[in-house]
C-alpha positions as CSV (number, residue, x, y, z in Angstrom):
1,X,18.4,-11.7,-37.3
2,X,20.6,-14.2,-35.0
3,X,20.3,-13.7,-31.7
4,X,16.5,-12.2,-31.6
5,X,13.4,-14.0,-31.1
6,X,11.5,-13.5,-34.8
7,X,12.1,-11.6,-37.4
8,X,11.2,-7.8,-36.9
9,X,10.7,-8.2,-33.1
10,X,13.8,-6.0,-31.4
11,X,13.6,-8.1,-28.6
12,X,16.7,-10.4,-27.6
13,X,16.5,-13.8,-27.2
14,X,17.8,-13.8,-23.7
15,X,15.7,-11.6,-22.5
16,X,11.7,-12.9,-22.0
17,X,14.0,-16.2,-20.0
18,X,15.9,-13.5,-18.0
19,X,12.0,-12.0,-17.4
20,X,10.5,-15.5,-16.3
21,X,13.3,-16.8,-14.4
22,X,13.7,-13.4,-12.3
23,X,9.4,-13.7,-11.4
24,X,9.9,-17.4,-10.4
25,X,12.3,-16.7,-7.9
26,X,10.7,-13.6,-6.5
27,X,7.2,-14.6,-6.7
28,X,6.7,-18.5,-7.6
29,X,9.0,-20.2,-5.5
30,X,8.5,-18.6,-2.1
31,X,4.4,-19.1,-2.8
32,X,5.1,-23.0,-3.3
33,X,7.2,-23.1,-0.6
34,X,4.4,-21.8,1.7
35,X,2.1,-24.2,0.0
36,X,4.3,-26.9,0.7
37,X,4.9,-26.8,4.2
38,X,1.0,-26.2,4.3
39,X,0.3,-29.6,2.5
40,X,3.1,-31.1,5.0
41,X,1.6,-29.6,8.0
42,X,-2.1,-30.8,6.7
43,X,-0.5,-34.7,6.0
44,X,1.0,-34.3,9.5
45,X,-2.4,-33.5,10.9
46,X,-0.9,-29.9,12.0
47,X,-3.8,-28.2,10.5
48,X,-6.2,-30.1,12.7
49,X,-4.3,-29.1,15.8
50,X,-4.3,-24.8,14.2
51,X,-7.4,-25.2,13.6
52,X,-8.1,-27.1,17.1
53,X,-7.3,-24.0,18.9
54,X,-9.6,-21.4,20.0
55,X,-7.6,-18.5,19.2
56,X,-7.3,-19.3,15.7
57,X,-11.0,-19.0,15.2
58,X,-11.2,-15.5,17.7
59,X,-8.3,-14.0,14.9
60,X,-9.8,-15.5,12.0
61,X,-13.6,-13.4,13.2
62,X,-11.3,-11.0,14.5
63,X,-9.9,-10.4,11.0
64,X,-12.9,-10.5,9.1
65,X,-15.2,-8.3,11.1
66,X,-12.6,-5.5,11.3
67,X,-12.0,-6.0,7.6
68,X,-15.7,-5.9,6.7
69,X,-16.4,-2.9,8.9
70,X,-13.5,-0.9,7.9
71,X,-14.1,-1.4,4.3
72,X,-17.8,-0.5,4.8
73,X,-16.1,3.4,6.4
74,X,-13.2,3.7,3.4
75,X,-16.6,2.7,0.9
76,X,-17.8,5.8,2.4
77,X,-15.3,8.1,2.6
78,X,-13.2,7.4,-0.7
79,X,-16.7,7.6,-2.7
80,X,-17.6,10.7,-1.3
81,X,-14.4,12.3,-2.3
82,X,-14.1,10.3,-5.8
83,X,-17.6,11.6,-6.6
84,X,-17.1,15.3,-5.8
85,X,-13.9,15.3,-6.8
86,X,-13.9,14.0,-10.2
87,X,-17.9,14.8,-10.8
88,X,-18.6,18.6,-9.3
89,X,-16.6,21.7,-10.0
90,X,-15.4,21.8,-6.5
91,X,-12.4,24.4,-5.8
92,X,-9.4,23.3,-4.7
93,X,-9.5,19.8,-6.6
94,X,-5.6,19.6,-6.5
95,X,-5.1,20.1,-3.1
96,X,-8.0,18.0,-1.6
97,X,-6.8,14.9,-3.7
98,X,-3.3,15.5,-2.6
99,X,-4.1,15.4,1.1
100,X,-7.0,12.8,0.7
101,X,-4.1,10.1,-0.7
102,X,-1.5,11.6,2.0
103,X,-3.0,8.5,4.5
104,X,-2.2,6.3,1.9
105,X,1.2,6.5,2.0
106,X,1.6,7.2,5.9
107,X,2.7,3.6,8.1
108,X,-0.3,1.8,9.7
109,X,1.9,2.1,13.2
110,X,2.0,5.9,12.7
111,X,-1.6,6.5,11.9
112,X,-2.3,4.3,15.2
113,X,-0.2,5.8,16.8
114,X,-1.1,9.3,16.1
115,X,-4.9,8.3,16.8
116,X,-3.9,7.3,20.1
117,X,-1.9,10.8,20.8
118,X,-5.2,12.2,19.9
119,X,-8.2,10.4,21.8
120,X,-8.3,9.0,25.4
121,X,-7.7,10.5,28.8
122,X,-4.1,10.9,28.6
123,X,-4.2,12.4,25.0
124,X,-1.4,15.5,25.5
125,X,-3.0,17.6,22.9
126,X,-6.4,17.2,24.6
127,X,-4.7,17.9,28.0
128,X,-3.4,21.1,26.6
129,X,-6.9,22.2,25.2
130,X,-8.9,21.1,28.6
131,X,-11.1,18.6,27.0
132,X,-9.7,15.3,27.7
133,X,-11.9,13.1,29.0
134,X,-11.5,12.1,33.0
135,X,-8.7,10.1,34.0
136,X,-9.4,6.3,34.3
137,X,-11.4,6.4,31.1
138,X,-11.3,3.4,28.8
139,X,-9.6,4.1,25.2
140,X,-11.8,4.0,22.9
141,X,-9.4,3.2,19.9
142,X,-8.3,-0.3,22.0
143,X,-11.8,-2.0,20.8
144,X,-13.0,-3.6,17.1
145,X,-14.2,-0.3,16.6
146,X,-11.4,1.5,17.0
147,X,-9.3,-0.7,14.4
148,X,-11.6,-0.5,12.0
149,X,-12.4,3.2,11.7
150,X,-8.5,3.1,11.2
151,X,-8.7,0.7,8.6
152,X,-11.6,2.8,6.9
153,X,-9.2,6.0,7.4
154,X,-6.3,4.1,6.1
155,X,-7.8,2.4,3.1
156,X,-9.8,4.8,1.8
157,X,-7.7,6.3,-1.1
158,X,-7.4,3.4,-1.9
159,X,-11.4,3.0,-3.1
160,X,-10.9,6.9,-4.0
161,X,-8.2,6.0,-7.0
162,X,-10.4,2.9,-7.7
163,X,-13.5,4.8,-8.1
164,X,-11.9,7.4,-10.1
165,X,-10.1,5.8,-12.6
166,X,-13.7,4.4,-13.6
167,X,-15.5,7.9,-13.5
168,X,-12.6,9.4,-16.2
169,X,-13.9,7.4,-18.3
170,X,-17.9,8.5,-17.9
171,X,-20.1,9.0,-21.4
172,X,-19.9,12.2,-21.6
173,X,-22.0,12.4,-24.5
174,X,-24.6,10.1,-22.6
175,X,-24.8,12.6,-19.3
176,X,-24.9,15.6,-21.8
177,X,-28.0,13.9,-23.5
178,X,-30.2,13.1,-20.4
179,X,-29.7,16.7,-19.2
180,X,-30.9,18.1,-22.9
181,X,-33.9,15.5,-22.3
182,X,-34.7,17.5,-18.5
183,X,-33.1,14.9,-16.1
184,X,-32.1,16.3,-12.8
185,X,-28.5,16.3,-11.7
186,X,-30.3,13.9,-9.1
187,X,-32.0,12.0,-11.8
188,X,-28.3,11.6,-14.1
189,X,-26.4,10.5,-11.0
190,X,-28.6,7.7,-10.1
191,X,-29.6,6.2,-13.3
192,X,-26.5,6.9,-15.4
193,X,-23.4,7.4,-13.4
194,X,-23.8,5.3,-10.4
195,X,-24.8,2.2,-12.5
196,X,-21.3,3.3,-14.1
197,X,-19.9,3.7,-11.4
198,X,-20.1,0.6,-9.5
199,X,-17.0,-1.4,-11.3
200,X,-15.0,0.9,-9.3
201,X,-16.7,0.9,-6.5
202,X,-16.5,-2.7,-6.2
203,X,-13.3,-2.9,-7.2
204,X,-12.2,-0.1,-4.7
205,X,-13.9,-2.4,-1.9
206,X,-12.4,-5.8,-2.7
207,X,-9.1,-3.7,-2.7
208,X,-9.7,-2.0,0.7
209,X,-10.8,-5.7,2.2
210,X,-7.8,-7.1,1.2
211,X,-5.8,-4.5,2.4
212,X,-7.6,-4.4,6.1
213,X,-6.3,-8.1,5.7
214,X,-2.8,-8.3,5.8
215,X,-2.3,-5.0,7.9
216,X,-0.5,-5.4,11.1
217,X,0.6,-1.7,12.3
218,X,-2.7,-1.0,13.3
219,X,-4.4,-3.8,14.9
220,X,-0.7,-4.2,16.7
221,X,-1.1,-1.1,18.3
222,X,-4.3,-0.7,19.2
223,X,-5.7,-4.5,19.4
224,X,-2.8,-6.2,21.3
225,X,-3.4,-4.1,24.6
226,X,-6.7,-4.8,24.0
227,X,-6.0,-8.6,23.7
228,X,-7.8,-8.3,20.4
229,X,-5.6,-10.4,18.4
230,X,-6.1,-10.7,14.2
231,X,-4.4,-13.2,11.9
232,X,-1.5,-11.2,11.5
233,X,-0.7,-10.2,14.6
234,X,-1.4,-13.7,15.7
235,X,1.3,-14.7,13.3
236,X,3.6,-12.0,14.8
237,X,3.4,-13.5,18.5
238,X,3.5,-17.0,17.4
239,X,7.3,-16.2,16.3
240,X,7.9,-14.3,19.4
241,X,7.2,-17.6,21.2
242,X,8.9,-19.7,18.4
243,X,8.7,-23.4,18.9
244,X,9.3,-27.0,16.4
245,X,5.7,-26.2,15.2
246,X,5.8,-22.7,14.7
247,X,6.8,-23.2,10.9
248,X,4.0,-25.1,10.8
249,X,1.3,-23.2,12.2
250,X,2.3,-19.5,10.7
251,X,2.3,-21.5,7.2
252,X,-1.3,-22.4,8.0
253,X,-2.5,-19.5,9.4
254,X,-0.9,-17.4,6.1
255,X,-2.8,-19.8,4.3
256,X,-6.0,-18.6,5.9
257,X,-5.1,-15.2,5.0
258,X,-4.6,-15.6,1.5
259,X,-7.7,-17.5,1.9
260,X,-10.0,-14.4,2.9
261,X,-8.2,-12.7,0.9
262,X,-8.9,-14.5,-2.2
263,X,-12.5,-14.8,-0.9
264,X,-12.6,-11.0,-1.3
265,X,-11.3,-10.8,-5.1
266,X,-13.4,-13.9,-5.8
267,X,-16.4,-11.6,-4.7
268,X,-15.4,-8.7,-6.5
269,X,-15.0,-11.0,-9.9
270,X,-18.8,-12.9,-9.4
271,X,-20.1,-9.5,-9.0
272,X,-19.0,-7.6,-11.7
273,X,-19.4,-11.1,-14.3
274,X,-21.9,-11.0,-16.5
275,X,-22.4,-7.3,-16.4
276,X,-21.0,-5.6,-19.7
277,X,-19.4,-2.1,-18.9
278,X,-18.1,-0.9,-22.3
279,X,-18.7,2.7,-23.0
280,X,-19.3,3.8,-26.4
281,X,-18.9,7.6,-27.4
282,X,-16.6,10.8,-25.7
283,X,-16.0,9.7,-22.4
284,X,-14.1,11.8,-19.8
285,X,-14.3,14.0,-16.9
286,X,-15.5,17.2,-18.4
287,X,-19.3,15.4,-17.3
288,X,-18.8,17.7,-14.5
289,X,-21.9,19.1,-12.0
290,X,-22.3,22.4,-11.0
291,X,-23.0,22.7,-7.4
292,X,-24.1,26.1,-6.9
293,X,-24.7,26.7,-3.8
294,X,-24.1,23.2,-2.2
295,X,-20.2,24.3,-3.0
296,X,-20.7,26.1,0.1
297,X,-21.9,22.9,2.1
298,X,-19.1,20.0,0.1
299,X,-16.6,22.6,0.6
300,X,-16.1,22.9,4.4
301,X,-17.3,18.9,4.9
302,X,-14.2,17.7,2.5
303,X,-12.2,19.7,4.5
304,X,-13.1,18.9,8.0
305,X,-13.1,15.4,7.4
306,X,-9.1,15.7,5.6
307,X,-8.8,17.9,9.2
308,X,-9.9,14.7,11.4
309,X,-8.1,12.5,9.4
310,X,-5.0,14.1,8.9
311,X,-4.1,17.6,10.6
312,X,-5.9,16.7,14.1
313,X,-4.2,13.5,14.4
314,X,-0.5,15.0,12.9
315,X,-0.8,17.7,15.9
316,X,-1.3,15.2,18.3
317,X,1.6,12.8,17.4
318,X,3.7,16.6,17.4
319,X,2.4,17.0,21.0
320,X,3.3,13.3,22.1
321,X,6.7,14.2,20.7
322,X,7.3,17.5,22.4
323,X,6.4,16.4,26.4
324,X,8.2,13.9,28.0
325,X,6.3,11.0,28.8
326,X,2.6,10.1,27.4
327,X,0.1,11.7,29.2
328,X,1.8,15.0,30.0
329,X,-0.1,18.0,29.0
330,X,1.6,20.1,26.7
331,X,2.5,23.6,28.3
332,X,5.2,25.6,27.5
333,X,7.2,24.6,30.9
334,X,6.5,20.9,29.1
335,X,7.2,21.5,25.9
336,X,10.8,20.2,24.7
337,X,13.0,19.1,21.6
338,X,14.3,16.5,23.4
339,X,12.8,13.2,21.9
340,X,13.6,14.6,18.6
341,X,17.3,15.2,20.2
342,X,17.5,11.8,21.6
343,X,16.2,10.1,18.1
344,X,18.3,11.9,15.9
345,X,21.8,12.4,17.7
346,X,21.7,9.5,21.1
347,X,19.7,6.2,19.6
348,X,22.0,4.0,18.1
349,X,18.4,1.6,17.6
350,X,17.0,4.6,15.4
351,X,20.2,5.7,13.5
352,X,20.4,2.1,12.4
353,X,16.9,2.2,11.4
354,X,16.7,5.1,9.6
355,X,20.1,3.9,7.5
356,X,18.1,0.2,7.6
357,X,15.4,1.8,5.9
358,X,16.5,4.5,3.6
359,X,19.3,1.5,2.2
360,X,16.5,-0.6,1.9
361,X,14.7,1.7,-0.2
362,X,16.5,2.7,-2.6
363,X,18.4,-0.5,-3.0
364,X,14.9,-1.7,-3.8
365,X,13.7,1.1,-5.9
366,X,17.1,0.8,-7.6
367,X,16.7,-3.2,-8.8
368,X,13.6,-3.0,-9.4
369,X,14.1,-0.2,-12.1
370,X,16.8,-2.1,-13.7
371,X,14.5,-5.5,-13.8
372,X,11.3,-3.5,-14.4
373,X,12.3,-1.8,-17.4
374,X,13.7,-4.7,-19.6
375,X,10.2,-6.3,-18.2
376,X,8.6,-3.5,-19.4
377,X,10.2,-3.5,-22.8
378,X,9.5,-7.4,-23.0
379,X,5.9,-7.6,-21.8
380,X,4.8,-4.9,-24.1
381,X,6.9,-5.8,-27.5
382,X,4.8,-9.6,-26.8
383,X,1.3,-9.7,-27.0
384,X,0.9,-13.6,-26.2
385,X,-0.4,-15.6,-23.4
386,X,3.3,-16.3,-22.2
387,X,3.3,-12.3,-20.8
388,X,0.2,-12.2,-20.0
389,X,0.7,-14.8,-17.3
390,X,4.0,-13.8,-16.4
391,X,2.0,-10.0,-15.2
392,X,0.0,-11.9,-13.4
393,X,2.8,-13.5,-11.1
394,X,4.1,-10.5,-11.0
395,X,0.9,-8.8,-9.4
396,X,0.1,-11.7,-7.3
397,X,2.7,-10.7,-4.5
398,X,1.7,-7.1,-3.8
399,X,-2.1,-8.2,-4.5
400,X,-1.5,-10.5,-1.2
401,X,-1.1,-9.6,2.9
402,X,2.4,-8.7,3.4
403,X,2.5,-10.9,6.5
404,X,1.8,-14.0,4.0
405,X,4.9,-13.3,1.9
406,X,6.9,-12.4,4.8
407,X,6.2,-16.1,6.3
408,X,7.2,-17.7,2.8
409,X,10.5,-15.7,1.9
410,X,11.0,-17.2,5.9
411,X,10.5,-20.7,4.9
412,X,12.4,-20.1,1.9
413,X,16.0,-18.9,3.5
414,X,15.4,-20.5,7.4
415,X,18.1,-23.2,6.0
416,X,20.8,-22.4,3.9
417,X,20.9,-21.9,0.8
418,X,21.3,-25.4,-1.1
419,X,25.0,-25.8,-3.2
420,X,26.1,-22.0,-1.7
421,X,25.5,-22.6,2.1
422,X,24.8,-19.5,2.9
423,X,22.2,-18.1,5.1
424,X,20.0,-15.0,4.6
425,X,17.4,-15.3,7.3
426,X,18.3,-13.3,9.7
427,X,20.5,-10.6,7.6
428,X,19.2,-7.6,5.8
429,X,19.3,-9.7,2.4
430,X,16.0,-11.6,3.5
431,X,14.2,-8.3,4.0
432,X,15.8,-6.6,0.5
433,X,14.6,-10.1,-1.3
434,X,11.0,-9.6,0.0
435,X,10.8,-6.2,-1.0
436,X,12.0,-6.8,-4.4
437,X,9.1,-9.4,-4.5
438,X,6.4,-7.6,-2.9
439,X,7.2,-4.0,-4.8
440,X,7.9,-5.2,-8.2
441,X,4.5,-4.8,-9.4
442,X,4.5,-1.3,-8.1
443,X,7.9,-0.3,-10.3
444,X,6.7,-1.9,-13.1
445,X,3.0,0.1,-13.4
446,X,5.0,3.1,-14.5
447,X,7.3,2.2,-16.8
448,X,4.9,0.0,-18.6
449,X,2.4,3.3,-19.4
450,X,5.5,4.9,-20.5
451,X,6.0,2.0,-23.2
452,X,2.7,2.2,-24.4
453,X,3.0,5.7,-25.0
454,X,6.8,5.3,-26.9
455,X,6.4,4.9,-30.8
456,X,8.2,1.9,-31.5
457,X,9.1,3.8,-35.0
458,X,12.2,5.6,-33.3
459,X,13.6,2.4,-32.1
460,X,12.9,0.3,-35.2
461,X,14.8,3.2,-37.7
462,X,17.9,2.8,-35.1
463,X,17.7,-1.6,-35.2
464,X,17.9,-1.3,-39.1
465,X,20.8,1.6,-38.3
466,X,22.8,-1.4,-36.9
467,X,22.2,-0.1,-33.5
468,X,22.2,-3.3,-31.0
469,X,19.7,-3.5,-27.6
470,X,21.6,-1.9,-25.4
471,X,22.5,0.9,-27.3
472,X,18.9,1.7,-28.2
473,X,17.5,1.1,-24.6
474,X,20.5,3.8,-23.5
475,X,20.0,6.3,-26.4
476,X,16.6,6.0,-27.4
477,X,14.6,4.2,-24.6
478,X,15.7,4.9,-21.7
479,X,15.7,9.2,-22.2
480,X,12.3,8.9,-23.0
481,X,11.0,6.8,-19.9
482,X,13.0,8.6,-17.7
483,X,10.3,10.9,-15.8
484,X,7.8,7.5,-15.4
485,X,11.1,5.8,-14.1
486,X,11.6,8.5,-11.8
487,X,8.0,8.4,-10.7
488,X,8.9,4.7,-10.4
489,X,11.8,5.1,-7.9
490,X,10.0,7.8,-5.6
491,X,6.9,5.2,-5.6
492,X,9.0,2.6,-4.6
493,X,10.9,4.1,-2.2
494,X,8.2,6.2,-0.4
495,X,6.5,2.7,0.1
496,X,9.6,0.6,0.9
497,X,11.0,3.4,3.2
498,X,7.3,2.8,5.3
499,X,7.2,-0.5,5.5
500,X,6.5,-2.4,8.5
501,X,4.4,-6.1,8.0
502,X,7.3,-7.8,6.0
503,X,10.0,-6.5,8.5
504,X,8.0,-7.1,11.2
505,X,8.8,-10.9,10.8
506,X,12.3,-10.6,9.1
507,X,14.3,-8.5,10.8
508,X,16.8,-9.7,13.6
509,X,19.3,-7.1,16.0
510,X,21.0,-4.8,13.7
511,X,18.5,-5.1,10.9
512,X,15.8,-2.9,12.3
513,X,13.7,-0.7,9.6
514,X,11.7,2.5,10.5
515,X,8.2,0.8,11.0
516,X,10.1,-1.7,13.4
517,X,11.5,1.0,15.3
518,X,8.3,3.3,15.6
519,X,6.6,-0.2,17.0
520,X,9.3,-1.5,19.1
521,X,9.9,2.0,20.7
522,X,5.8,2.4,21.6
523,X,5.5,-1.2,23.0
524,X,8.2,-0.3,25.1
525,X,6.8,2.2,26.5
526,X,8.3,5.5,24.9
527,X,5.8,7.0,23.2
528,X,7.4,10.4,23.3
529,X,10.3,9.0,20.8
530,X,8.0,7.0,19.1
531,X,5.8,10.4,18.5
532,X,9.2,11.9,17.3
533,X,10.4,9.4,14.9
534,X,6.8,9.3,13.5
535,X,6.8,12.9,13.2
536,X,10.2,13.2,11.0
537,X,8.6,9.8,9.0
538,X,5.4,11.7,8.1
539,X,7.8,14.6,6.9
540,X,10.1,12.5,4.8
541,X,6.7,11.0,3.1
542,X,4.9,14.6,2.0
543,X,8.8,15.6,0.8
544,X,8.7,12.4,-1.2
545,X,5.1,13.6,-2.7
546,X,5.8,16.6,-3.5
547,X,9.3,15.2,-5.8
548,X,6.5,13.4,-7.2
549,X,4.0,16.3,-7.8
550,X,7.1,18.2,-9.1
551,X,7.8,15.0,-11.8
552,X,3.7,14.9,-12.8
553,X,3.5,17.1,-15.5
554,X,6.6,15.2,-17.1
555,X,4.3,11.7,-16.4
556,X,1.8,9.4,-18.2
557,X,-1.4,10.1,-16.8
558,X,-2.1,7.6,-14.2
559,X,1.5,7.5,-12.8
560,X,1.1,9.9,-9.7
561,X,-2.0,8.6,-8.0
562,X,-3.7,11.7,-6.4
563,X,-3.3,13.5,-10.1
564,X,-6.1,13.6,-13.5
């Protein structure tokens, strides 16, 4: 068996190394660089002069107060939905969950954005329908209020697909039992299911904390006219005004970042320890309740709330597109194609972003496959610590703000590279390198449940054929991964093609990405294009969803989020 690792493993020697060495350069070097110039700015006593300054303490409350609150409104909302959802026999289950996750995968910028199109006294949509409030009229979206319901908005699928993954897995036979003993439906949900229950729920919170975090479009656009400044945005107009300490400071203040952050999970893990959760006996769904008549009540609420958080603000950023200039009313003599016009066929800035982008994209979703499925194949034929910590690294860069591994991919390239001399800050590279870090753990999630599910019987009979790796990972392996690699692209992709926090910092002239654009052309004061090129983002993301919901049935459960 020359060449493989022990006897009866089909697993190359080469290729657990390739595995390791590939995670250390996309997710432990550019950590320990940021740690390093952290230690170097604390020797230097930088961190005494960060932490000096009043600003840093006004972001730092900033950050946590909009986090907590906004966490407290996507608790709410993503429970409600998870629980009626997955719980009640609620029509129009697959629908509700597709829409309910659509926020999800929408830019931060855009939701601001469209929120903004849809509230105030210049709102166009409200102009239109004669119910905008009186000019001169403060917007109430600029505040800490106003961030965090977006937050809440934002972030609530995410405690939705927390929440539910725990409520599949329900005692059936437990519920069925208390009902046959005369418990109310009341009775069952308080002292069986949400007891259950609450390993998602806090897991769905530490995840929406975290998340309210690190995200930059919307406390960018509504809290910098506001001069409500968090950490991240902090960081962002630190490097606008770059000076000899900026390194410095940002490496500081991204270290205060992934300290909240951490703060978060480390809450999530002292709450749920000592509590024992294992469910013995049927488990599944099927412990649905009936809700008679209340159908009538859920039914319409689910729905007007997907309507204020989705269709509402959609028309609005339609409206913002189709006048010219923010706070026109739209009219018919208003009313005009020519933002989408001047985006499409006159902006150089916004042809270059959209190429920007879509390259990115699928440049990223494209590596990543290659890389995530010969991890895939080698973190599921070992079962030792070694792969067990290597999954770990490789969650620990989407698990953290995107702003903090932005900052360390820019300490790691702001010289050149050592021996090679070349420089990536400033190019497209840096950005491509940071994605391929900050999405890997997204590619692999996929195409690691489709391993589980392959019988390693069918490639064992073809390694005793004579058959060497690569032929079995072409003709065995890879055919029967293909729809969860698929599901892997889109994924990848659909996030990549949105992203705005990493590129925020990284990107230079020429190397502008969709979420940079939709920003840049809003501060500048052209909302109406801004609108537009938000418009034909949100389109490209439900066309993106539905490839996915078209791929589902084909997928291991679990793959397509808003799916059973």
């Amino acid at each position: 068996m020359h060449g493989y690792v022990r006897t009866g493993n089909s697993q190359p020697a080469w290729l657990f190394p390739f595995v390791v060495i590939t995670v250390l350069i996309l997710s432990v070097l550019p950590l320990a660089r940021l740690a390093m110039v952290g230690i170097a700015a604390f020797a230097n006593g930088g961190v005494l002069t960060v932490l000096g300054d009043p600003s840093v303490w006004s972001a730092t409350y900033y950050t946590i107060v909009t986090a907590l609150f906004g966490t407290i409104i996507s608790l709410v909302i993503g429970c409600l939905f998870a629980f009626l959802l997955t719980l009640t026999d609620i029509t129009g289950k697959g629908l509700l969950s597709f829409f309910f996750v659509l926020p999800m995968m929408i830019p931060p910028q855009v939701t601001a954005l469209a929120w903004v199109q849809m509230s105030g006294p210049s709102s166009p949509l409200l102009k239109a329908l004669s119910i905008a409030p009186p000019l001169g009229s403060p917007q109430p979206l600029y505040s800490v209020g106003g961030i965090a319901l977006l937050y809440g908005v934002q972030h609530a699928p995410l405690v939705y697909l927390a929440l539910r993954a725990g409520l599949m897995t329900l005692p059936r036979d437990g519920v069925e039992a208390a009902r046959l003993s005369g418990a109310s439906s009341l009775r069952v949900f308080r002292d069986i299911i949400l007891p259950l229950s609450l390993p998602g729920i806090i897991a769905g919170a530490a995840i929406s904390f975290v998340s309210c975090t690190g995200n930059f479009g919307i406390p960018a656009i509504l809290g910098i006219p506001a001069s409500i400044f968090t950490l991240p945005t902090l960081i962002f107009t630190k490097f606008s005004a770059f000076t000899s300490r900026t390194f410095g400071d940002v490496a500081v203040l991204s270290g205060i970042i992934a300290m909240i952050s951490v703060a978060g999970l480390m809450i999530q893990d002292r709450a749920l320890r000592g509590r024992d959760y294992r469910i013995i006996g049927l488990s599944g769904a099927s412990a649905a309740f009936e809700l008679g008549a209340w159908r009538f009540a859920f039914t319409p609420l689910l729905w007007a709330i997907l309507f204020f958080m989705l269709a509402a603000p959609f028309s609005a950023l339609v409206a913002g597109a189709l006048v010219p200039a923010y706070g026109v009313p739209l009219t018919f003599k208003t009313m005009s194609l020519h933002a989408f016009e001047e985006i499409l066929f006159r902006q150089a800035v916004t042809r270059t972003a959209f190429v920007n982008s879509l390259s990115l994209a699928a440049a990223t979703a494209i590596c990543l496959l290659t890389v995530t499925v010969l991890a895939a194949y080698a973190l599921t034929r070992r079962r030792d610590a070694a792969s067990r910590i290597v999954s770990s690294l490789i969650e620990i860069p989407y698990s953290l703000p995107g702003i903090v591994m932005a900052v360390s991919f820019i300490l790691v390239f702001a010289a050149p590279i050592p021996f090679l001399h070349i420089s990536l800050y400033g190019t497209i590279w840096i950005i491509l390198i940071a994605y391929l870090s900050s999405f890997f753990a997204v590619s692999l999630k996929p195409v690691v449940s489709a391993f589980h599910q392959l019988d390693p019987a069918l490639e064992e009979a073809a390694r005793l054929s004579g058959a060497g790796f690569f032929r079995r990972l072409f003709d065995i392996i890879v055919p029967l991964i293909a729809p969860a690699a698929g599901a892997s692209v889109i994924l990848v992709f659909l996030i990549a093609c949105n992203e705005l926090t990493i590129s925020a910092l990284l990107w230079s002239a020429g190397t502008q990405t969709l979420g940079v654009a939709i920003y840049n052309l809003d501060d500048s004061g052209s909302s109406d294009l801004a609108s537009a090129l938000s418009v034909l983002v949100v389109l490209m993301v439900v066309v993106m969803m539905l490839l996915l919901e078209f791929l589902a049935k084909r997928l291991p459960k679990g793959v397509v989020p808003w799916r059973s």
